[in-house]
C-alpha positions as CSV (number, residue, x, y, z in Angstrom):
1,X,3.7,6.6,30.3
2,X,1.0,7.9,28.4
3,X,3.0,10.6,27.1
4,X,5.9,8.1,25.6
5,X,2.9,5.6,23.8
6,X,1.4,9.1,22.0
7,X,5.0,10.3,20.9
8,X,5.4,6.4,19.5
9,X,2.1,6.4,17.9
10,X,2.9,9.8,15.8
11,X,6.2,8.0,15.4
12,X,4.2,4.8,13.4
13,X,2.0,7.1,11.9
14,X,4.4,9.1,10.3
15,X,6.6,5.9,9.4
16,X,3.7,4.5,7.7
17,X,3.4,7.4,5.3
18,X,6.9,7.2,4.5
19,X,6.2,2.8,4.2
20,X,3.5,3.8,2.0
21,X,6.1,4.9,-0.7
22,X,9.1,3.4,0.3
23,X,9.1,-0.3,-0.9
24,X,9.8,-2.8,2.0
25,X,8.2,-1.1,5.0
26,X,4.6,-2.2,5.1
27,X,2.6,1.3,5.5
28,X,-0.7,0.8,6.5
29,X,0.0,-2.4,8.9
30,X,2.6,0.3,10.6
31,X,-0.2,3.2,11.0
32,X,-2.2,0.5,12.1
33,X,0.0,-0.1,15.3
34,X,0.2,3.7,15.9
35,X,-3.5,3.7,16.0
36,X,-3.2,0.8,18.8
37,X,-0.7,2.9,20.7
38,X,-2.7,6.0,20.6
39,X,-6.0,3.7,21.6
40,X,-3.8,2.8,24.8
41,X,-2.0,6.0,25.4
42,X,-5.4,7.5,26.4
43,X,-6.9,4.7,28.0
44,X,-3.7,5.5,30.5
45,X,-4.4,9.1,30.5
46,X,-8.2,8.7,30.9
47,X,-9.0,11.2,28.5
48,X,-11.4,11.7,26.4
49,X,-11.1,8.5,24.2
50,X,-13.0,8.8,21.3
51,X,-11.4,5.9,20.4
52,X,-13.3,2.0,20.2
53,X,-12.4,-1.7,20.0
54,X,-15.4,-1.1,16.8
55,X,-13.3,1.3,15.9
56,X,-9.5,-0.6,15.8
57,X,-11.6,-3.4,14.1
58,X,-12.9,-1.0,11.5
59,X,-9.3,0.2,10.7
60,X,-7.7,-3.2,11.1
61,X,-10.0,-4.0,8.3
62,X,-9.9,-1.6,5.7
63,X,-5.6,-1.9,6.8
64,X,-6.0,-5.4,5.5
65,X,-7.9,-4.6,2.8
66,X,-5.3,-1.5,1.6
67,X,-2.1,-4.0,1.7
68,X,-4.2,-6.7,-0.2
69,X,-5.0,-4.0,-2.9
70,X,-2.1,-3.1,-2.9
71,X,-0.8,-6.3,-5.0
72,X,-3.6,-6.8,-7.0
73,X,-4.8,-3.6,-8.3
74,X,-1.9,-3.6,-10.8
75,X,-2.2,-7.1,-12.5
76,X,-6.0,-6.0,-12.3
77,X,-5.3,-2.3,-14.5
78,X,-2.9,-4.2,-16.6
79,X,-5.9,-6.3,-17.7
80,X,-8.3,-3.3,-18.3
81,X,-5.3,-2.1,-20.4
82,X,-6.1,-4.9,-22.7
83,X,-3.7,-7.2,-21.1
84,X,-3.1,-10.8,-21.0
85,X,-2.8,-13.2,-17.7
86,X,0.7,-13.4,-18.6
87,X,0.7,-9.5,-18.6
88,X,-1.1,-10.0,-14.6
89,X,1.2,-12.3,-13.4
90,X,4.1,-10.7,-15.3
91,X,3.2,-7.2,-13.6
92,X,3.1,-9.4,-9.9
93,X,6.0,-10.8,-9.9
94,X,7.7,-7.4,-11.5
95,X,6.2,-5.3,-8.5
96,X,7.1,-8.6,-5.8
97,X,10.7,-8.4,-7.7
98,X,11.2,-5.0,-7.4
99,X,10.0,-4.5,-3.9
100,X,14.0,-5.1,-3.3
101,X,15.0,-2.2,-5.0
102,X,13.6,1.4,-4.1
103,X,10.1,2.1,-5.2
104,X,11.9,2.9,-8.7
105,X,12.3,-1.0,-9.0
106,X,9.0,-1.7,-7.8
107,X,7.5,0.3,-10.7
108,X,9.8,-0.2,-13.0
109,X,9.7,-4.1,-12.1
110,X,5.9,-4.3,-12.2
111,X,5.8,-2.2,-15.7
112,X,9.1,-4.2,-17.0
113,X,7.4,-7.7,-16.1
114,X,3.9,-6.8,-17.5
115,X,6.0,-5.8,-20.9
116,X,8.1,-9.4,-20.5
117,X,4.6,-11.0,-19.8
118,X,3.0,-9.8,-22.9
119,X,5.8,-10.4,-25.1
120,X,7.4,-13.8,-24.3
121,X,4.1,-15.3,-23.2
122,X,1.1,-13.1,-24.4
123,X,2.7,-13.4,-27.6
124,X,1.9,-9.5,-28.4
125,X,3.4,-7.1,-30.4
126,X,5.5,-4.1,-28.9
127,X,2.8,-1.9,-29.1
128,X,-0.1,-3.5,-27.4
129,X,2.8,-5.4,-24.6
130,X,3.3,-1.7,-24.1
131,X,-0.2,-0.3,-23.3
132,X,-0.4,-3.6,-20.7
133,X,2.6,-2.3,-19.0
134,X,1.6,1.2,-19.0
135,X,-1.9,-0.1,-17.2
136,X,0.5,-1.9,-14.6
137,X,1.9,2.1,-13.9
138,X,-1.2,3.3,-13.8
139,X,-2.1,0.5,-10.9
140,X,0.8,1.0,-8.9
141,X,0.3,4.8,-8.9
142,X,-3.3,3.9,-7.5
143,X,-2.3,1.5,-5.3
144,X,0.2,3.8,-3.4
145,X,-2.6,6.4,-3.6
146,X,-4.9,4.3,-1.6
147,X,-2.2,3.4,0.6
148,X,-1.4,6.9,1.5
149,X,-5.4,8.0,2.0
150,X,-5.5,5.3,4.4
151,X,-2.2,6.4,6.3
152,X,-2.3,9.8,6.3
153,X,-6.2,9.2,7.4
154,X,-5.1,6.9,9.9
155,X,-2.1,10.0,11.6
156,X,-5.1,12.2,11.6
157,X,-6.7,10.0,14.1
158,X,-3.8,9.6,16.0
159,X,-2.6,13.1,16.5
160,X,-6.7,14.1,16.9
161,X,-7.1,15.1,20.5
């Protein structure tokens, strides 16, 4: 039993790398749960378990933390780009948009709303709309960074002996 839990926590690890770039599939949450499985698939084997409920917690937090960032560090580097609110919410609902598409429409929804954003509400010229919406990029790209430290971190601990 043991056995089949460890081969299904690898299993969620590995999916939650892939989640991390592939829009849709919620990466860190899905590392999360191979973490769990791996907690339990040596508490049934009595190994060694290095692993805590301090431990889960710790994870489960920064997890939360990760997918939370995740949304807002965009509309957050669109406004150290110089950006408007309209450019921060434009770049939301862009990224929210294009979360249906492959991770092509996520970024191209979060930089394509930030640039809508700018221009129809910001009321900014072409130029500066675009240096907003080049700070959205920059957040998504960051965003999925942080998303696949904390995933690949989190398959580390699982496959760990």
């Amino acid at each position: 039993m043991s056995i089949v839990l460890f081969v299904f926590a690898v299993i969620l690890g590995i999916a939650g790398i892939i989640g991390s770039i592939v829009p849709g599939l919620p990466g860190p949450p899905i590392s999360w749960a191979g973490l769990l499985l791996a907690f339990f698939s040596r508490r049934i084997a009595e190994s060694g378990n290095e692993f805590t409920l301090a431990f889960l917690f710790f994870w489960l937090a920064i997890t939360i933390v990760v997918t939370v960032l995740d949304y807002v560090i965009p509309a957050r580097f669109t406004r150290l780009a110089g950006g408007s609110k309209a450019g921060s919410w434009g770049a939301m609902i862009g990224l929210l948009a294009g979360i249906l598409f492959t991770a092509i429409g996520m970024i191209a929804g979060c930089f394509l709303g930030a640039l809508a954003g700018e221009l129809v509400f910001g009321k900014k010229d072409f130029s500066a709309s675009c240096k907003s919406a080049l700070g959205a990029f920059a957040g998504v790209m960051v965003g999925t960074g942080i998303k696949l430290i904390a995933t690949v971190t989190m398959l580390f601990y699982i496959i760990k002996p």
